[in-house]
MIVEXSE-735582 format. One record per residue (C-alpha): x, y, z. Coordinates in steps of 0.02 Angstrom, whole numbers, plus 50000, padded with zeros to 5 digits. Example, Ala and Ser with C-alpha at 12.3 -4.5 7.8 and 13.67 -1.06 7.14 Angstrom:
# MIVEXSE-735582
506154977550390
506844994750357
***
This chain:
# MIVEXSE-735582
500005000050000
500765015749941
500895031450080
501275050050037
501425063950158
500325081450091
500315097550201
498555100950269
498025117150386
499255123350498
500855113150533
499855098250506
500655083850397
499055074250347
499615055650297
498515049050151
498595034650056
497725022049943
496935010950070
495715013750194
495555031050334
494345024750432
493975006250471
492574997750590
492564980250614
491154970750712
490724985050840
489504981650966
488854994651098
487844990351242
487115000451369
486334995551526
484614998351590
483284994651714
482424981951581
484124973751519
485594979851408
485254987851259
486114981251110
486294999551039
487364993350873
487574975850837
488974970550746
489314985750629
490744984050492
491374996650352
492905004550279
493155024450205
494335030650112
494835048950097
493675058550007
492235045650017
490645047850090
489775032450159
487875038550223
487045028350374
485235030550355
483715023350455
482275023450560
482525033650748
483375020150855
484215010250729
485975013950798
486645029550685
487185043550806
487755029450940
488945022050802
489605040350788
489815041050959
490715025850981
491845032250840
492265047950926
492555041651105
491055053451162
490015037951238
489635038451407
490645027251516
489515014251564
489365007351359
490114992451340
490964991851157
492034978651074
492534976850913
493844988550807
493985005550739
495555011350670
496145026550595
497555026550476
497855007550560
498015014550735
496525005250838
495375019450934
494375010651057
495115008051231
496105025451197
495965035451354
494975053351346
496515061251343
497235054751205
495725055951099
495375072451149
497065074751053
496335068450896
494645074750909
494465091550779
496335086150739
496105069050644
494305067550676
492735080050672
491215081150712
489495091950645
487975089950743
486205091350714
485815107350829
487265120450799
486275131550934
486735118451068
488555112250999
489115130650999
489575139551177
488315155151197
489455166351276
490935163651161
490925174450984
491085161050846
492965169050809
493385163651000
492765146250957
493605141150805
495235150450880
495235138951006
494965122350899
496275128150809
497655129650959
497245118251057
497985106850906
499365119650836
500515132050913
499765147150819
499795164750862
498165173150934
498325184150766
498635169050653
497465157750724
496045171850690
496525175150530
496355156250487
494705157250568
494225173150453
494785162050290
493815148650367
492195157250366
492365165750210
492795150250128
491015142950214
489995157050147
489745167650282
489635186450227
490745198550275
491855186750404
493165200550457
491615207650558
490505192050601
491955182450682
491695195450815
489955187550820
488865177850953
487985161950907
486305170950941
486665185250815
486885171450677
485245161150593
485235143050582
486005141850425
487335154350464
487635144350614
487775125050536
489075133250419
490225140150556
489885123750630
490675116850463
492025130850480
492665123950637
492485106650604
493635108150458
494945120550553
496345108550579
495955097150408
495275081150474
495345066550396
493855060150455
492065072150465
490495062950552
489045074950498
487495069450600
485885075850532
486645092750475
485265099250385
483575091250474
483095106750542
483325118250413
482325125450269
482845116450108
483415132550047
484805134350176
485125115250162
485665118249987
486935131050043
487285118250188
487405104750068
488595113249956
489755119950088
489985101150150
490355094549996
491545109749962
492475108350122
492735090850103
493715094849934
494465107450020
495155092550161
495165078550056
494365071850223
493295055150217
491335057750291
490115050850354
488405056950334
486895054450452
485275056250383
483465051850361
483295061450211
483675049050057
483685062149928
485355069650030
485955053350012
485715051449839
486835068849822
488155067849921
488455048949948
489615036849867
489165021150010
487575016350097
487375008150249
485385003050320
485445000650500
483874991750574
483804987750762
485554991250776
486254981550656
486634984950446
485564975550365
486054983050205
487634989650124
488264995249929
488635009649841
487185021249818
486695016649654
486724996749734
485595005349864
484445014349753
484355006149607
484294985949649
484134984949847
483844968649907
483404970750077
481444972150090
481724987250245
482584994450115
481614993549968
480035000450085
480945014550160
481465023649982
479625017649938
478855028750074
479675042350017
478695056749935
479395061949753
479615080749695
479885071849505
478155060749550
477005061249401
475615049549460
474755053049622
474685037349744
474675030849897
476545029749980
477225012350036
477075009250229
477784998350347
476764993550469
477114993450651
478804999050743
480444995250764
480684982550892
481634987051055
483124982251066
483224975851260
482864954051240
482794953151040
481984937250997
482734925450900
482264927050691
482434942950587
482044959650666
481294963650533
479994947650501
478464955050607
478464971050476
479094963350326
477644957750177
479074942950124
479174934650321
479024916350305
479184905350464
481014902150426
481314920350433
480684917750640
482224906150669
484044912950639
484374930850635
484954931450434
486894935850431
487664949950271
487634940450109
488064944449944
486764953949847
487414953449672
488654966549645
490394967249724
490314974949901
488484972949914
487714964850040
486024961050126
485354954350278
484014943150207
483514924850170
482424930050012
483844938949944
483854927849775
481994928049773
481814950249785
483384948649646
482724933349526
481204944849515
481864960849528
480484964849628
480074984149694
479094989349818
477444989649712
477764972149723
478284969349901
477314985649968
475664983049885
474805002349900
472705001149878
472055014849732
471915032749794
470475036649864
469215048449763
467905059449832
466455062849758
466625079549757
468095078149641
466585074949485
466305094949512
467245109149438
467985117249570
467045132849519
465605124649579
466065119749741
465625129749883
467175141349972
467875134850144
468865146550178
469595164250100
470775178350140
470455194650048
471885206950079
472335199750215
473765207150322
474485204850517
475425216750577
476375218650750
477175231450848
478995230450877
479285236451038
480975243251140
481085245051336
480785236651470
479945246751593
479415262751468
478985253151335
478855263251163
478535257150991
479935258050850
479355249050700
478135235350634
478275216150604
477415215750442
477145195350454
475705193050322
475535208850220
474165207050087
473565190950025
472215183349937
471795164349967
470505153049931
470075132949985
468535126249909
467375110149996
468415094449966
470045103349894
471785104149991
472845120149994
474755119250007
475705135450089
477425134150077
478925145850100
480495149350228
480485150050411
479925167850439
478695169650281
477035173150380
476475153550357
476205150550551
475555167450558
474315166550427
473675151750526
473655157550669
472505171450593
471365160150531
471035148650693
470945164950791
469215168150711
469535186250726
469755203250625
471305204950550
472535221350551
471795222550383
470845213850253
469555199550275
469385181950335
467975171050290
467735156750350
466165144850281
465565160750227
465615170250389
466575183850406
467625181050555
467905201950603
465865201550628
465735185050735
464845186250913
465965178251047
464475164951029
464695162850855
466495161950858
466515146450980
465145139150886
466105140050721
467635129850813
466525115550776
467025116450603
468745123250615
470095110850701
471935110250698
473115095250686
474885103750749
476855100050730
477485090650873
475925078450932
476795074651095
476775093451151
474855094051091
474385080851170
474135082351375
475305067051442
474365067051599
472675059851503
472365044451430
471825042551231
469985040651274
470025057451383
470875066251245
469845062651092
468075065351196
468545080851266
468085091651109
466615082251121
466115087351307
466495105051288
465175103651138
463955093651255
463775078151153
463055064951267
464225051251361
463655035051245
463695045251087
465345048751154
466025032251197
465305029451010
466105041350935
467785038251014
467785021150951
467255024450803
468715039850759
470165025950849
469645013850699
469555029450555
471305033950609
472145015750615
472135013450803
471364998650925
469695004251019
471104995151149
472225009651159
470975020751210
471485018051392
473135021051382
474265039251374
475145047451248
476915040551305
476365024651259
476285025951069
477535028350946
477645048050845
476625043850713
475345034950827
475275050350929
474955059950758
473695048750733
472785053350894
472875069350865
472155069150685
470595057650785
470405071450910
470395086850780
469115074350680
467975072350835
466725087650794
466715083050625
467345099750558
467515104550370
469045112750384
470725104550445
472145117750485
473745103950476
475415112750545
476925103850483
476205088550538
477355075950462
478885084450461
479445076350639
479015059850595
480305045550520
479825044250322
479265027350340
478295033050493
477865049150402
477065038150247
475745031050333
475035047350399
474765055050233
473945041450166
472755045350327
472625060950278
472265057750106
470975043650130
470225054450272
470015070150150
469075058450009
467885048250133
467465063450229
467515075250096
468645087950211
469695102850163
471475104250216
472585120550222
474325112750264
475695119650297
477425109650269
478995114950223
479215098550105
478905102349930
478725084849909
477465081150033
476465095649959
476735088249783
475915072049860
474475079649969
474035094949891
472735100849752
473325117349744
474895127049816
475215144949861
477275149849875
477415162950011
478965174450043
479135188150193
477265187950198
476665189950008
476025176249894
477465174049753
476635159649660
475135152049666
474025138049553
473595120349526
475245108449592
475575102249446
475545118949331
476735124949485
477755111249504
478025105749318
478055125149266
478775137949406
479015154849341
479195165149489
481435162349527
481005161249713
479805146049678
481105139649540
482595140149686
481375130749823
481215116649679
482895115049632
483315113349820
482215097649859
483375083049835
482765069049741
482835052049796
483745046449619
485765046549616
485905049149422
484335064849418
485075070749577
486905074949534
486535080149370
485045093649394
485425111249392
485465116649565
484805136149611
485855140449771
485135156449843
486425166849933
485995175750128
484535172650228
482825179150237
482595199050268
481915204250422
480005206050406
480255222150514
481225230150395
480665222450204
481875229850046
480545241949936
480025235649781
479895214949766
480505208349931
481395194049856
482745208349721
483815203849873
484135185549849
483785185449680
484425174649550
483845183349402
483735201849467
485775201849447
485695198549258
484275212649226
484635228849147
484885246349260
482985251449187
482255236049234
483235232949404
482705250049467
480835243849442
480965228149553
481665242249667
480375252149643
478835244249611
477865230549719
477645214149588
475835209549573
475015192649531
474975188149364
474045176249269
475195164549182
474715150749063
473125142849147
471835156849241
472155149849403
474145150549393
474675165149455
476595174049493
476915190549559
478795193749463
478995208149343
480005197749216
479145178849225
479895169749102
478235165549022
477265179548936
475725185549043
474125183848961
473175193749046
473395211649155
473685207949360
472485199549458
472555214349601
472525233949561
474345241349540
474905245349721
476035260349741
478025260349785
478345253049953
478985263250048
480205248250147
482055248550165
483015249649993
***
């Protein structure tokens, strides 16, 4: 094996080589508790190279962030590991704390999921990466913060000379993962572990995110590992896959092994469940049913047999070892192996998914259909207020500033847009059942500024919400039963019709009239979603307000609660606004989508016309930034990479509020660049009547004059 000696960072002498970085062999880690050890990761093997990325994907609890823990030395001390991982040869585990706190941000680095909580608060983000940096090397105050300047300039952070001076709190998200990435990459590593980098951020800034990893990884020539539930990430940035499944890898190849002939039916129903942006045929999603097993007392057999459509009673004896799968370095963890590979079979054939459901309301032009909901002018403003005692006001949040919406009986409304658009708050607006700062909201044909308090609590029958995080909606201290009949009570519907009812919704929703006595800690996520979809179902409203609520779920977990939803909507003929920040999802769900940016509607139409023909650039750049399950579509699409984060709704630039970020305002004319600086955009009619785009130069010609009057200049921040 041939070794050469490269420089890398400062007065480091990085050793790389032909062979292998980064070698585990066999790991186990167990952890002890009250109910018996927990076999965290069970027998774990792979090799990396340098500038390889293997991704570990799979279901919560499968063993990913232990294995990077393990890897790092950062377990706690009661684990029990065994097995081998070497870098460069030299064997890790059983190293002291000292001495791996000697190669940790040296050799090896980490990025994890919450940069908030990684980073020290009351440190500026130059102290931080100063110190990562001499702690290793005997730098100079002055040289080490120079590096740490070059550092985040070469990460894309705006004008680093000043934001190095900069808190954590004064940077967003994004900003924040990328001096995460910064100092990860300060010494050269040869080894990055990058655990969920971009879960919690908008799939804008993930693109950025996405793009910085990959460039500081050519920058290092450092081997990575990627964490991830997101397979379209791992279709972009991956060269290896492993599938962990009750702590174990039940499936390993190269990603086009993975994506393109996996063998492993866990596998083959995970990228199944998983909602396409490129998805031309609307249908229900694969599911697998049931949980993960725990992974205290394992029984005997496949993990896997009690979900899997392929278990045959053999499958219940022996745990199935790795075999080969067909391809060199490909390997599977199943006893039907041949069979899924002798018939190539996908998951429509392992996965079976019944016909959408159709309502019958879908017969009926839309025009005919009566309105659910709609927002005329809409806008929500707030005072910005300074002081803590003498409190004076010294600007305005303008969150939602002027739109027009409309969800007919039966139809389901997409909003979509960054953190910080107005989404939540043009919810929120709409559940409060009250005037707006401007504008009207009608709901079923009520105005809500002119409800009576008894009105407005009588309309709540009608209007229900299913929110984000079920286990924060949900009281812990009640059991199921409790929960689902208490909109019921506060309605007075009598106690039998109740106990009904109850029934009855725990049944609709995919639960056992048996669960209803027990409490919310007791189910899984997605069961808990489920509960909460049964309790905002309970009055039987026409109008379902849905707050991102897939978005914390595990895709395979996440699959079966839009077909709910979907098979919900057609039975019961309800309306859905929903809110996600998933284009895919939306693709999947929705009949119609609106694009929102710092509180205006950019884009809005049937999905399809939007999807398949954007013309607004800010819906064009939310597109291009959804990855696509699909190695070969994935690397070679045209990727719009929008540069700085979202301007403050306080203190929105004149003109169109997007000229700031814009892709296509930099390759306009003076003439026409001073009108987007000018002159608000309106909506525009473009192709079909209902497609709509508020950008003074769409692509497409307009065929008809704007939907709203010509508003004059704003008179915002320039």
């Amino acid at each position: 094996m041939s070794t050469t000696t490269t420089p890398a960072g400062p007065g480091k002498v990085r050793r790389t080589s032909s062979g292998t970085v980064l070698s585990v062999q066999d790991l186990h880690v167990t952890f002890p508790s009250e109910a018996g050890p927990v076999q965290a990761v069970r027998g774990l093997s792979f090799d990396l190279a340098a500038g390889e990325t293997m991704a570990i994907v799979g279901e919560s609890g499968s063993g990913k962030s232990v294995t990077s823990m393990a890897i790092m030395g950062l377990h706690p001390a009661s684990a029990k590991i065994s097995g081998s991982v070497t870098l460069h040869g030299d064997e890790l585990l059983g190293r002291s704390d000292e001495k791996m706190s000697r190669l940790r941000g040296e050799s090896l680095a980490m990025i994890f999921q919450d940069p908030l909580s990684a980073l020290t608060p009351v440190y500026t983000i130059g102290d931080q990466i100063v110190e990562a940096i001499q702690t290793h090397h005997d730098l100079s105050r002055a040289a080490a913060t120079q590096r740490a300047v070059d550092l985040l300039d070469l990460v894309g952070i705006p004008n680093p000379q000043v934001r190095v001076k900069s808190f954590p709190h004064e940077f967003s998200g994004g900003m924040r993962q990328r001096a995460m990435i910064a100092m990860s990459i300060a010494n050269d590593p040869d080894v990055i572990i990058a655990d969920e980098p971009t879960t919690a951020l908008d799939v804008t800034i993930q693109a950025q995110v996405l793009e910085v990893l990959k460039k500081a990884q050519r920058e290092t020539g450092a081997a990575m590992i990627m964490i991830t539930h997101d397979l379209g990430v791992v279709a972009g940035i991956a060269d290896q896959v492993t599938v962990m499944y009750a702590g174990r890898p039940v499936e390993q190849g190269s990603v086009d092994d993975i994506f393109y002939r996996p063998r492993m039916p866990y596998t083959i129903g995970l990228l199944g469940a998983v909602p396409r942006l490129d998805a031309t045929e609307k249908k229900a999603l694969a599911t697998l049913e049931g949980n993960p097993p725990s992974v205290v007392n394992l029984p005997p057999g496949c993990p896997f047999e009690p979900r899997c459509p392929l278990s045959t009673p053999e499958c219940r004896e022996v745990e199935p070892p790795l075999v080969p799968a067909g391809h060199p370095a490909h390997v599977a963890a199943c006893i039907h192996v041949g069979k899924v590979a002798a018939g190539d079979l996908g998951y429509d054939d392992i996965f079976p998914t019944p016909a959408p459901a159709h309502s019958p309301l879908e017969r009926l032009p839309r025009e005919e259909r009566s309105t659910v909901l709609q927002l005329e002018g809409m806008k929500r403003h707030y005072p910005l207020m300074k002081g803590a005692i003498y409190r004076r006001r010294i600007g305005t949040v303008h969150a939602v500033d002027g739109i027009d919406l409309e969800i007919k009986e039966g139809e389901t409304l997409g909003l979509v847009g960054e953190s910080g658009c107005g989404k939540s708050s043009t919810l929120l607006e709409v559940l409060n059942l009250k005037a707006p700062t401007e504008g009207r909201v009608v709901v079923l044909g009520r105005d809500t500024g002119q409800l009576k308090n008894v009105e407005r609590r009588e309309m709540r029958r009608d209007l229900q919400v299913v929110f984000q995080d079920p286990m924060a909606s949900l009281d812990p201290r009640m059991p199921v039963f409790d929960l689902i009949a208490e909109p019921m009570g506060v309605f007075g519907v009598g106690k039998a019709e109740i106990e009904r009812r109850v029934r009855e919704l725990l049944g609709l929703v995919g639960l056992e009239p048996s669960h209803a006595n027990r409490y919310p800690g007791q189910f899984s996520g997605g069961q808990r979603q489920r509960i909460g979809i049964a309790r905002a179902l309970a009055l039987e409203p026409k109008l379902i307000v849905l707050d991102e609520p897939v978005s914390a779920l595990d895709v395979s977990i996440q699959a079966g609660v839009i077909n709910l939803l979907d098979e919900l909507k057609a039975k019961l003929s309800l309306s859905y606004l929903f809110v996600a920040h998933d284009l895919a999802v939306i693709r999947h769900i929705a009949d119609r989508v609106a694009v929102m940016y710092l509180g205006k509607i950019v884009e809005i139409g049937e999905v399809d016309d939007v999807y398949d023909h954007p013309t607004h650039p800010y819906t064009q750049a939310l597109l291009s930034a959804i990855p696509i399950p699909d190695p070969h579509a994935e690397r070679s699409r045209r990727r719009i990479i929008l540069t700085g984060d979202l301007p403050s709704p306080a203190n929105p630039p004149s003109g169109c509020r997007f000229r700031t970020r814009c892709q296509r305002f930099a390759t306009l004319g003076e003439t026409e660049r001073s009108r987007c600086v000018e002159v608000v955009p309106e909506l525009y009619q473009i192709g079909r009547p209902d497609h709509t785009s508020a950008c003074h130069y769409n692509e497409e010609v307009r065929v008809v004059q704007p939907v709203t009057a010509p508003a004059a200049p704003d008179g915002g921040a320039r």
